[in-house]
PDB file of N, CA, C and O in Angstrom:
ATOM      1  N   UNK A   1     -46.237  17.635   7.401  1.00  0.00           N
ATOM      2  CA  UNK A   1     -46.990  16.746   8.258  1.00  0.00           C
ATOM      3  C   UNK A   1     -47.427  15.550   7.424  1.00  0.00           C
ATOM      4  O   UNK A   1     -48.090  15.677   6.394  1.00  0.00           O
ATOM      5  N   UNK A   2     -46.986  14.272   7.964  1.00  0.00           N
ATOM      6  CA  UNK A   2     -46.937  13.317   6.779  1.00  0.00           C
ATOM      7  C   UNK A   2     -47.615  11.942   7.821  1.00  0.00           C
ATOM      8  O   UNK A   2     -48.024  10.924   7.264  1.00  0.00           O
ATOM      9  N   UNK A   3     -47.658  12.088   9.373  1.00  0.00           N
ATOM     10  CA  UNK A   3     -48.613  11.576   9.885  1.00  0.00           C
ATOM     11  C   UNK A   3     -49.764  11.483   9.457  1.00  0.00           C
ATOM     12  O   UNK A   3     -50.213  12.421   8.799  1.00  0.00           O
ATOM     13  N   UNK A   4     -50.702  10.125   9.755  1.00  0.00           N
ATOM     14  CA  UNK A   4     -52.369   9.890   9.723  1.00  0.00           C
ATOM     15  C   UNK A   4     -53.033  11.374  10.405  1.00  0.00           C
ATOM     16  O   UNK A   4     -53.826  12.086   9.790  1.00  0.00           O
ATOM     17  N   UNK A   5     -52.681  11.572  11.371  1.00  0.00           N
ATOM     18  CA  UNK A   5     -53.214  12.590  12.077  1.00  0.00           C
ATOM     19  C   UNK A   5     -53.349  14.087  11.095  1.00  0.00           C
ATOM     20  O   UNK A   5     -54.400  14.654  10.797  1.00  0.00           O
ATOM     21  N   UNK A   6     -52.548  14.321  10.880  1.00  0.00           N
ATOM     22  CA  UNK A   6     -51.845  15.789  10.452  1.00  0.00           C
ATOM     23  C   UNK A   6     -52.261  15.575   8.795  1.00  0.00           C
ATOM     24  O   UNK A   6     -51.942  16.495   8.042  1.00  0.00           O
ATOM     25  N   UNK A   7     -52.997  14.333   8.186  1.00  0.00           N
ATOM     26  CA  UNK A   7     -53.582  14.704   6.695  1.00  0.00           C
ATOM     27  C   UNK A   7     -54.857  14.414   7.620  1.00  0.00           C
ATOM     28  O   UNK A   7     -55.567  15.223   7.024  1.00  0.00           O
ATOM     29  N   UNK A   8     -55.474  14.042   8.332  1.00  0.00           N
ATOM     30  CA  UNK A   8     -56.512  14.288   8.990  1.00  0.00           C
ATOM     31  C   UNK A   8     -57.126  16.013   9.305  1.00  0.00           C
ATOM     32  O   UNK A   8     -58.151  16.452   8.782  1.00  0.00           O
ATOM     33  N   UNK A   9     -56.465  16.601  10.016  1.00  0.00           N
ATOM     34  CA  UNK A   9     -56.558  17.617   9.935  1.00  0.00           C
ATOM     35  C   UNK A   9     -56.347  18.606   9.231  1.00  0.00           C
ATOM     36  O   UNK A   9     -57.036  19.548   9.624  1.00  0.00           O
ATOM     37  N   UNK A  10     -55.784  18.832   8.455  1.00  0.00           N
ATOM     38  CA  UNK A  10     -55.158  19.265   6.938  1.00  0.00           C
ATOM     39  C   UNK A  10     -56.582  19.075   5.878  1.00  0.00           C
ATOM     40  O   UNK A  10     -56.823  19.865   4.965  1.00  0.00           O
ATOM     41  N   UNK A  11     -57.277  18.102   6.145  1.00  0.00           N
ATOM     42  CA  UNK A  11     -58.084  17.552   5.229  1.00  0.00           C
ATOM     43  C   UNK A  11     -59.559  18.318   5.858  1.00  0.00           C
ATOM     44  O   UNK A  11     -60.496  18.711   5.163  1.00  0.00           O
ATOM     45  N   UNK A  12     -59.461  18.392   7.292  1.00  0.00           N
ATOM     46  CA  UNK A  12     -60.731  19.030   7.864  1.00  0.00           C
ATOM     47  C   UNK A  12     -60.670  20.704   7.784  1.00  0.00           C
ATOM     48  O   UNK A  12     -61.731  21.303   7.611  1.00  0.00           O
ATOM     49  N   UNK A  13     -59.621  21.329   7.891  1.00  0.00           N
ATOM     50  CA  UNK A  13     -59.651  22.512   7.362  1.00  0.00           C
ATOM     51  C   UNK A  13     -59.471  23.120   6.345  1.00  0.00           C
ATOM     52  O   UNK A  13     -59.531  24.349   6.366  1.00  0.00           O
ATOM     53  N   UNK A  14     -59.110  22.197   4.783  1.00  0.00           N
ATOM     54  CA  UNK A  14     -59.477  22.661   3.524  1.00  0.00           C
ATOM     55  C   UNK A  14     -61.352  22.089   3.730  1.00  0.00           C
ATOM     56  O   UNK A  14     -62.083  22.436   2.802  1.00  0.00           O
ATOM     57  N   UNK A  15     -61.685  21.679   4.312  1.00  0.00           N
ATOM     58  CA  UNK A  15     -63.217  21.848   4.056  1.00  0.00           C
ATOM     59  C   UNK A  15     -64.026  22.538   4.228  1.00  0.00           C
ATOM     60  O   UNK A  15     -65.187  22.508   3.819  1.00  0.00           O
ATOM     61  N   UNK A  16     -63.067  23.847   5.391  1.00  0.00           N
ATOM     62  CA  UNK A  16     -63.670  25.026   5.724  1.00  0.00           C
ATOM     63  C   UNK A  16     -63.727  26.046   4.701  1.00  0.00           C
ATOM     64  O   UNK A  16     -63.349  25.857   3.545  1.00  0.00           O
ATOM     65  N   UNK A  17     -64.217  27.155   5.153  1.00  0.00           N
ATOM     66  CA  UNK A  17     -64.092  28.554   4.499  1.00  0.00           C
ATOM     67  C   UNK A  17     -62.966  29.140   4.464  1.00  0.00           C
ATOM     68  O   UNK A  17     -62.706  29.354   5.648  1.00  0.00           O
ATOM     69  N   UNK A  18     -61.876  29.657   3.639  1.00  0.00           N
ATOM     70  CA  UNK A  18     -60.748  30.301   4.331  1.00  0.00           C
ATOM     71  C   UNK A  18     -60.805  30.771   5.232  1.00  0.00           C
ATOM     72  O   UNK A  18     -60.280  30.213   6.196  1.00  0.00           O
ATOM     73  N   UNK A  19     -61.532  32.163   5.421  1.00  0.00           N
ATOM     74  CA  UNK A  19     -61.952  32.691   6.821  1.00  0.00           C
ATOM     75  C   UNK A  19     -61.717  31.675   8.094  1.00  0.00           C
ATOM     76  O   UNK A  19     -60.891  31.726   9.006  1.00  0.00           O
ATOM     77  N   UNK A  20     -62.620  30.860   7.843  1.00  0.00           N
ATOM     78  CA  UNK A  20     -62.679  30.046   8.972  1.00  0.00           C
ATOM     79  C   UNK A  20     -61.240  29.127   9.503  1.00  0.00           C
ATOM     80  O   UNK A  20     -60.816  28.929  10.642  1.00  0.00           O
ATOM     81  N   UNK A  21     -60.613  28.592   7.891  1.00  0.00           N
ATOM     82  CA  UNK A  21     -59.430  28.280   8.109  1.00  0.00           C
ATOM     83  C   UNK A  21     -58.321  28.876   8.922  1.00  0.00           C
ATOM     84  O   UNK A  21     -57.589  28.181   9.625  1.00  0.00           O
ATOM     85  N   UNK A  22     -58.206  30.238   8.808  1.00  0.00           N
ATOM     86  CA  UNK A  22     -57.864  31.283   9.299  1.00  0.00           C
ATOM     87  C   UNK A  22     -57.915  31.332  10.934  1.00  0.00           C
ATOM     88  O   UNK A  22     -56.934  31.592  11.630  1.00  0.00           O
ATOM     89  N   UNK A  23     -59.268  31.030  11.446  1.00  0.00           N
ATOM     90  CA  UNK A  23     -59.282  31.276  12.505  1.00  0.00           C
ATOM     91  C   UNK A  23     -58.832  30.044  13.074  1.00  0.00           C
ATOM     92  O   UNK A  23     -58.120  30.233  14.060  1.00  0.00           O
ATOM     93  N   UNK A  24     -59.004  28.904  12.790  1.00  0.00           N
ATOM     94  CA  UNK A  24     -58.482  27.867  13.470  1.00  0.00           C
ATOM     95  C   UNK A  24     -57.647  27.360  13.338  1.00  0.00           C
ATOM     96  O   UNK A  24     -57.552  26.296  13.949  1.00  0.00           O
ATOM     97  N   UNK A  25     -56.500  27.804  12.446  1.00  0.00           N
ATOM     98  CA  UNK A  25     -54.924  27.800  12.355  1.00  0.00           C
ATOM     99  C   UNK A  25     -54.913  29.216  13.498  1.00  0.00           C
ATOM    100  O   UNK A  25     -54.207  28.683  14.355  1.00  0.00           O
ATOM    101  N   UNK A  26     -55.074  29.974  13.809  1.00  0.00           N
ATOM    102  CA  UNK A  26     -54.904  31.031  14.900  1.00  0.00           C
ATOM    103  C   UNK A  26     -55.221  30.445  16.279  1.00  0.00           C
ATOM    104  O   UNK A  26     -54.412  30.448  17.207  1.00  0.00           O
ATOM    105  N   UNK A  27     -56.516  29.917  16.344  1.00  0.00           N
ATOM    106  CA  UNK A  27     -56.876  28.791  17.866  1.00  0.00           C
ATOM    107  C   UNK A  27     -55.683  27.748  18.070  1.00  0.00           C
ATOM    108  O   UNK A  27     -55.049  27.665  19.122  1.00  0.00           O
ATOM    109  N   UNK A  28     -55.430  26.885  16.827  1.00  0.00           N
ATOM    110  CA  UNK A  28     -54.311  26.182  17.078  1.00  0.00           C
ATOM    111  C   UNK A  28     -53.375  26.330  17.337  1.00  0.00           C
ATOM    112  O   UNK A  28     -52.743  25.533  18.030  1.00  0.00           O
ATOM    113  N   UNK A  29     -52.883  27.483  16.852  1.00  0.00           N
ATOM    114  CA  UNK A  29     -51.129  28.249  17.192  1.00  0.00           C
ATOM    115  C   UNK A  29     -51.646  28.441  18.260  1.00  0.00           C
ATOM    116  O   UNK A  29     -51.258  27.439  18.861  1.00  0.00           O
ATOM    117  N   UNK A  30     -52.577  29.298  19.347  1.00  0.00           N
ATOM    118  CA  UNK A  30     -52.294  29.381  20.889  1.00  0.00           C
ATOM    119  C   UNK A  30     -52.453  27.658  21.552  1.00  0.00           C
ATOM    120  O   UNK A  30     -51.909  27.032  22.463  1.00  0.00           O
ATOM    121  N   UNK A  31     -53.025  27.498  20.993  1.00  0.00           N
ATOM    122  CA  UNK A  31     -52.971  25.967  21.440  1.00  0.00           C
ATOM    123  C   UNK A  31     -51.711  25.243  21.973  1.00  0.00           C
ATOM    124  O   UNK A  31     -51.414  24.800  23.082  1.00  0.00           O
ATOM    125  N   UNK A  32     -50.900  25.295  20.436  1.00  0.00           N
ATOM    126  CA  UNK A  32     -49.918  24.773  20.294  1.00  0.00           C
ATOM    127  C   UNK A  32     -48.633  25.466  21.240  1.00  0.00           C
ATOM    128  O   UNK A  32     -47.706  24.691  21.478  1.00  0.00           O
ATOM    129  N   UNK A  33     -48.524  26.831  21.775  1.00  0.00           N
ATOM    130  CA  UNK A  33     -47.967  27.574  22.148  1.00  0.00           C
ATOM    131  C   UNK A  33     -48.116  26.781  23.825  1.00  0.00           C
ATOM    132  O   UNK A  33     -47.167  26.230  24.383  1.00  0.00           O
ATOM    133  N   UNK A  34     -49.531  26.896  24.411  1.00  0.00           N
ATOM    134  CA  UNK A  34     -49.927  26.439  25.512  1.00  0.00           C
ATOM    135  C   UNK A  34     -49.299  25.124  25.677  1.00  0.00           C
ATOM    136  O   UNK A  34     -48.695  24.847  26.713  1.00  0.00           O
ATOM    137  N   UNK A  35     -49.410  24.347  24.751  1.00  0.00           N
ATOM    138  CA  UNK A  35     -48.880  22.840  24.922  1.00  0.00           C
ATOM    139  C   UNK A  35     -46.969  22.952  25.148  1.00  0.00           C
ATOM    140  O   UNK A  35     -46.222  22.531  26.032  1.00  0.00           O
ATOM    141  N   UNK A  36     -46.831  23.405  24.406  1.00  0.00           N
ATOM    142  CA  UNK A  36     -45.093  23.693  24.739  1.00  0.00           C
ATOM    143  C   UNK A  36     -44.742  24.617  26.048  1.00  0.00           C
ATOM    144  O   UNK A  36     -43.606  24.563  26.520  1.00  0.00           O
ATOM    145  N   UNK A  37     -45.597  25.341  26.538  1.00  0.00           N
ATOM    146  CA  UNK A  37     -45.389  26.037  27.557  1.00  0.00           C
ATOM    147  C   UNK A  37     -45.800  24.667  29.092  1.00  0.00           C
ATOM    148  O   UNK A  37     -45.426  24.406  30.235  1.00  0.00           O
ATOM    149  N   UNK A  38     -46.371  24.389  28.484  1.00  0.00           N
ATOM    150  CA  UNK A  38     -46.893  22.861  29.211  1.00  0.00           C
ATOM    151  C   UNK A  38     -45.469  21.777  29.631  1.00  0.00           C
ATOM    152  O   UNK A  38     -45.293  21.292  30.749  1.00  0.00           O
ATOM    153  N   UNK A  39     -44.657  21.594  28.555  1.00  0.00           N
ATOM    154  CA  UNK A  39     -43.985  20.948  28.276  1.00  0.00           C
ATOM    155  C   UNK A  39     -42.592  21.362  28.609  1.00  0.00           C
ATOM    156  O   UNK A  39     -41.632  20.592  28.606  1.00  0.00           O
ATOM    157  N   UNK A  40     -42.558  22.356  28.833  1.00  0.00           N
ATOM    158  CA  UNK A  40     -41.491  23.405  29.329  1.00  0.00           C
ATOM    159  C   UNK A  40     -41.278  23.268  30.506  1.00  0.00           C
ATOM    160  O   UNK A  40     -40.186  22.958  30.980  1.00  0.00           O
ATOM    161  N   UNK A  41     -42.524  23.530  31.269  1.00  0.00           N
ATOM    162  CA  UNK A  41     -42.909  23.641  32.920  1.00  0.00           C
ATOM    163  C   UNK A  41     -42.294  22.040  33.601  1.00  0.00           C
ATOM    164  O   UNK A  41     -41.480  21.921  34.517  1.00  0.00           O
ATOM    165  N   UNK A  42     -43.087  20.741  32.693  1.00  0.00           N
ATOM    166  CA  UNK A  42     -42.761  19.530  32.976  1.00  0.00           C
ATOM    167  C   UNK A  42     -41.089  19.381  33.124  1.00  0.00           C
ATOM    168  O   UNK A  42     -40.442  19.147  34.145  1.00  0.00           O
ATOM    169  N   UNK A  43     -40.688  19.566  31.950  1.00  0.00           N
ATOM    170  CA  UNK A  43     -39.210  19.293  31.779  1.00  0.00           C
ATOM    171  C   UNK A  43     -38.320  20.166  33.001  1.00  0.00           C
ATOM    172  O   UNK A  43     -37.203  19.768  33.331  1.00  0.00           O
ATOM    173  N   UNK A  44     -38.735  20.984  33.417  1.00  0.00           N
ATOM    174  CA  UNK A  44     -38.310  22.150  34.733  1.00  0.00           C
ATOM    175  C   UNK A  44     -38.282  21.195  35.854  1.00  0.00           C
ATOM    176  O   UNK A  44     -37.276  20.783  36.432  1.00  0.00           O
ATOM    177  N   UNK A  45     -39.770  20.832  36.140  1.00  0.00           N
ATOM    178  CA  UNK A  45     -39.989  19.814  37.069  1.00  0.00           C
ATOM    179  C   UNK A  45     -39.351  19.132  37.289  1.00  0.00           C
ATOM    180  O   UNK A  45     -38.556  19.107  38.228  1.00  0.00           O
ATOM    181  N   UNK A  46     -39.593  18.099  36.164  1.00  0.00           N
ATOM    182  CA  UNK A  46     -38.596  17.147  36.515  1.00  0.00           C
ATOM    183  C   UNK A  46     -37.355  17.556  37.184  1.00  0.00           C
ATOM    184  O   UNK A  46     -37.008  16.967  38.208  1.00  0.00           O
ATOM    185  N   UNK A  47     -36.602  18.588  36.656  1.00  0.00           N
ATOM    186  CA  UNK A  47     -35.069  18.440  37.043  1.00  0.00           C
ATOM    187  C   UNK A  47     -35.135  18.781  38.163  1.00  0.00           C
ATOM    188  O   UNK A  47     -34.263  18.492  38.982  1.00  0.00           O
ATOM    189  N   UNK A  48     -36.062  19.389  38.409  1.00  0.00           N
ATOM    190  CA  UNK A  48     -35.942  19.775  40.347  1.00  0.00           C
ATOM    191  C   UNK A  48     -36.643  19.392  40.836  1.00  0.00           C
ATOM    192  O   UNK A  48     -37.140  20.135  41.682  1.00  0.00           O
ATOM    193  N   UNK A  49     -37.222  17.990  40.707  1.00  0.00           N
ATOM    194  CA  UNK A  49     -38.166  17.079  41.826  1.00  0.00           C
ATOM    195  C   UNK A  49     -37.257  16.904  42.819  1.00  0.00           C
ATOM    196  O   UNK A  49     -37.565  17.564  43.812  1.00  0.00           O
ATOM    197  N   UNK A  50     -36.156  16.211  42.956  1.00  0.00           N
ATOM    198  CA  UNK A  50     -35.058  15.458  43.960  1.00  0.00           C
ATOM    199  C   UNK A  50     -34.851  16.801  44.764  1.00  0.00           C
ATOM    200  O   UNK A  50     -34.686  16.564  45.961  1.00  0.00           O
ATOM    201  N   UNK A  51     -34.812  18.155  44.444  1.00  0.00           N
ATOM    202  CA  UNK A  51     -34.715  18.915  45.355  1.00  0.00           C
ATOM    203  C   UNK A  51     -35.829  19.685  45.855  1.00  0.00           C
ATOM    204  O   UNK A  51     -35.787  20.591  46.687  1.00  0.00           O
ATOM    205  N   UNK A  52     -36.696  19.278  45.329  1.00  0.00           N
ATOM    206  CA  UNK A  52     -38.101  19.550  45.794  1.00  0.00           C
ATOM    207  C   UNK A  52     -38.415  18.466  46.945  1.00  0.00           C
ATOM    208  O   UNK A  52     -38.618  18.944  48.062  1.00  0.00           O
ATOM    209  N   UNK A  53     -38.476  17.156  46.819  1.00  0.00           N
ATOM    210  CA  UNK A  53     -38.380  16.448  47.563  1.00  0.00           C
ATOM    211  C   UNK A  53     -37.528  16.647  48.487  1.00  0.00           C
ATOM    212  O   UNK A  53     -38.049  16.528  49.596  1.00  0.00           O
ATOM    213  N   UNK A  54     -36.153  16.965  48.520  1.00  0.00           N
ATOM    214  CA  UNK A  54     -35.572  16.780  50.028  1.00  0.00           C
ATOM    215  C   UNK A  54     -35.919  18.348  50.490  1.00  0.00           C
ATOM    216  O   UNK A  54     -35.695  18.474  51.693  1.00  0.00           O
ATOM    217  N   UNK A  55     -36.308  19.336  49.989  1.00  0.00           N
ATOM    218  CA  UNK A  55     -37.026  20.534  50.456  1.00  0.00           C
ATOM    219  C   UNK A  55     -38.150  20.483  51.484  1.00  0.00           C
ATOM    220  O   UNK A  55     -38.431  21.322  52.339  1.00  0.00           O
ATOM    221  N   UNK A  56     -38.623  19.533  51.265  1.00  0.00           N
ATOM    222  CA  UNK A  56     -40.696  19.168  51.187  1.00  0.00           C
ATOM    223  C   UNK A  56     -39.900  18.389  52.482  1.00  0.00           C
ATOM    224  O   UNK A  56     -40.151  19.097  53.457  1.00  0.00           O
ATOM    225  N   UNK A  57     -39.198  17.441  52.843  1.00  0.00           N
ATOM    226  CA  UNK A  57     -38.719  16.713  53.935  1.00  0.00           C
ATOM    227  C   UNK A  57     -37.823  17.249  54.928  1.00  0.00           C
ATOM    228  O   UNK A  57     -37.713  16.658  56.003  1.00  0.00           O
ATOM    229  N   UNK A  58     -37.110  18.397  54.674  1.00  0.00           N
ATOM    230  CA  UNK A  58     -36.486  19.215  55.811  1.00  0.00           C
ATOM    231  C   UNK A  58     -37.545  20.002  56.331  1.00  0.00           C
ATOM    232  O   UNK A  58     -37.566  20.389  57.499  1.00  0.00           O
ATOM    233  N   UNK A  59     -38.708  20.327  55.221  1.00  0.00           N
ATOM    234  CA  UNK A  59     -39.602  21.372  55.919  1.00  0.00           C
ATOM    235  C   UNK A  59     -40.435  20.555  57.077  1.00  0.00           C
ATOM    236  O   UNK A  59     -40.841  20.966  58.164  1.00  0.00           O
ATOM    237  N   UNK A  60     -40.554  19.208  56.449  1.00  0.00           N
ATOM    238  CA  UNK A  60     -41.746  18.889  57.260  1.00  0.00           C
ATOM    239  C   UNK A  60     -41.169  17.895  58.998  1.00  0.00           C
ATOM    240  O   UNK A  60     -41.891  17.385  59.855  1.00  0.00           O
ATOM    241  N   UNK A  61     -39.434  17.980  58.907  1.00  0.00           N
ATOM    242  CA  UNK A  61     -39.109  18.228  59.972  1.00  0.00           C
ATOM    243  C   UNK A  61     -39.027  18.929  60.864  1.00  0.00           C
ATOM    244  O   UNK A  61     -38.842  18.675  62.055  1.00  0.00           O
ATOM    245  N   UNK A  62     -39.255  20.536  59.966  1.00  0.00           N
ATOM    246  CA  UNK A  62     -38.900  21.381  60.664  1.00  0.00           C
ATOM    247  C   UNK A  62     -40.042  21.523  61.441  1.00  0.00           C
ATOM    248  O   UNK A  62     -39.940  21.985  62.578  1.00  0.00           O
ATOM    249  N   UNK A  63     -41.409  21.098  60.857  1.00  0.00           N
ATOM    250  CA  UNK A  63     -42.375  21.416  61.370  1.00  0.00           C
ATOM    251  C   UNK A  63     -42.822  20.420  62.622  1.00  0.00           C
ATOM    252  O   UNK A  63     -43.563  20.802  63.528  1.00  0.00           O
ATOM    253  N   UNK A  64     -42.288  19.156  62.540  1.00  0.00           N
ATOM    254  CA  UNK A  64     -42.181  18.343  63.448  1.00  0.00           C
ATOM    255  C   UNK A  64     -41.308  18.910  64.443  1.00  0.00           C
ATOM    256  O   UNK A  64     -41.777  18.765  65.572  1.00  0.00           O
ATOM    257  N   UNK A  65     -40.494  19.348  64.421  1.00  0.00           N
ATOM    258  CA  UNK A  65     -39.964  20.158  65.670  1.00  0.00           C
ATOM    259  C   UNK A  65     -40.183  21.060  66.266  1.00  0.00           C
ATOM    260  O   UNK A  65     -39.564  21.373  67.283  1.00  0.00           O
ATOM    261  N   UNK A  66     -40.981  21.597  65.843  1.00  0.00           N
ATOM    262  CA  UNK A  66     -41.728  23.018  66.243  1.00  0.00           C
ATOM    263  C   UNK A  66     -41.001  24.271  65.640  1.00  0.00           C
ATOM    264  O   UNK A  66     -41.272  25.466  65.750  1.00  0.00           O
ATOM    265  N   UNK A  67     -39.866  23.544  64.882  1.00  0.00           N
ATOM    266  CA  UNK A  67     -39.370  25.272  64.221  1.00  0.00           C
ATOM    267  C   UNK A  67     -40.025  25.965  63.069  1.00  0.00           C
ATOM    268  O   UNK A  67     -39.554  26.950  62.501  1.00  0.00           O
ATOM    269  N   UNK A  68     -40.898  25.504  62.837  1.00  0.00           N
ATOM    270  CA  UNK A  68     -41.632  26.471  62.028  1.00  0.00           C
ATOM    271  C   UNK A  68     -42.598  27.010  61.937  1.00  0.00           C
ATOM    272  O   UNK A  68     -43.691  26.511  62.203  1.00  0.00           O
ATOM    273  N   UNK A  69     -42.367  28.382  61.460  1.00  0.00           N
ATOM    274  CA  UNK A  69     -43.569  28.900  61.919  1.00  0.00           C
ATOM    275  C   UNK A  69     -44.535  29.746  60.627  1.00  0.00           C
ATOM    276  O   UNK A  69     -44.117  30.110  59.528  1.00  0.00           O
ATOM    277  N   UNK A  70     -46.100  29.917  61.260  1.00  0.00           N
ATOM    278  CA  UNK A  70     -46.838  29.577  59.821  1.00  0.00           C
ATOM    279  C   UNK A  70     -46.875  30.766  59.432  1.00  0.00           C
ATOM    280  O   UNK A  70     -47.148  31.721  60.160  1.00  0.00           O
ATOM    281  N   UNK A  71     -46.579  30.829  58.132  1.00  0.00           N
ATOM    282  CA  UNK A  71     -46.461  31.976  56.697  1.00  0.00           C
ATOM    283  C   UNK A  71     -47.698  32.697  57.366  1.00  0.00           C
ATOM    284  O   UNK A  71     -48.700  32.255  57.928  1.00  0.00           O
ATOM    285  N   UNK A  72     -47.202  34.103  57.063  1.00  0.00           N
ATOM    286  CA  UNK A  72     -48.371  35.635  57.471  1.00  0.00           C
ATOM    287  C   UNK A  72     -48.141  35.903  55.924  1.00  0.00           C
ATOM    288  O   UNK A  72     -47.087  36.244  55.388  1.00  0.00           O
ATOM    289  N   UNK A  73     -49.386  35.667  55.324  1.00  0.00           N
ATOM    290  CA  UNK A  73     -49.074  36.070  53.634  1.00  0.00           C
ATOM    291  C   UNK A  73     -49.528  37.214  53.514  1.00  0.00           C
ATOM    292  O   UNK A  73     -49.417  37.815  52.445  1.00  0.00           O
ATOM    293  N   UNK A  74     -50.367  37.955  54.995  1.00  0.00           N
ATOM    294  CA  UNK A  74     -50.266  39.497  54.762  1.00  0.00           C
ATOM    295  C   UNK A  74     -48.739  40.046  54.663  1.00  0.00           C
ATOM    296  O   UNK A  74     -48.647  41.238  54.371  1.00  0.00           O
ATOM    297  N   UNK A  75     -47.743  39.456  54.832  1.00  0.00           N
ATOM    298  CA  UNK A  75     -46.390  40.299  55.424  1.00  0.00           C
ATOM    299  C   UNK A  75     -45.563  39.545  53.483  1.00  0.00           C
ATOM    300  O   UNK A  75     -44.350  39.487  53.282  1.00  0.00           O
ATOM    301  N   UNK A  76     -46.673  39.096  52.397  1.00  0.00           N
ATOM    302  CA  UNK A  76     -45.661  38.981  51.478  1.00  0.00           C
ATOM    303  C   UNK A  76     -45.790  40.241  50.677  1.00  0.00           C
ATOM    304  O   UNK A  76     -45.017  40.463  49.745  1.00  0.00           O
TER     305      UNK A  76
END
């Protein structure tokens, strides 16, 4: 890590206790885990907006026509 940022932080957790270092290299790895799982989801998205969209527009014809009918989420 050779970013401003990353000797920034590097620099704030040698000021800790190991211990403590410890724990917040552990907070950060779920962190960091969450953020890529984040980033995962997006990149998904994206590729299936255009069929999300023409999904979202047949439905909401359908509903303009009266063919649809509303979800019983007791029956999922």
């Amino acid at each position: 890590m050779s970013s401003t940022a990353g000797i920034t932080v590097i620099k704030m957790l040698e000021s800790l206790p190991e211990a403590m270092q410890n724990r917040v290299v552990e907070h950060l790895s779920e962190y960091l885990a969450d953020l890529q799982d984040e980033l995962k989801w997006d990149k998904q998205f994206k590729k299936t907006q255009k069929q999300l969209v023409v999904a979202a527009k047949r439905a909401k014809k359908e509903i303009t026509k009266g063919h649809a009918m509303p979800m019983d989420y007791d029956q999922l």
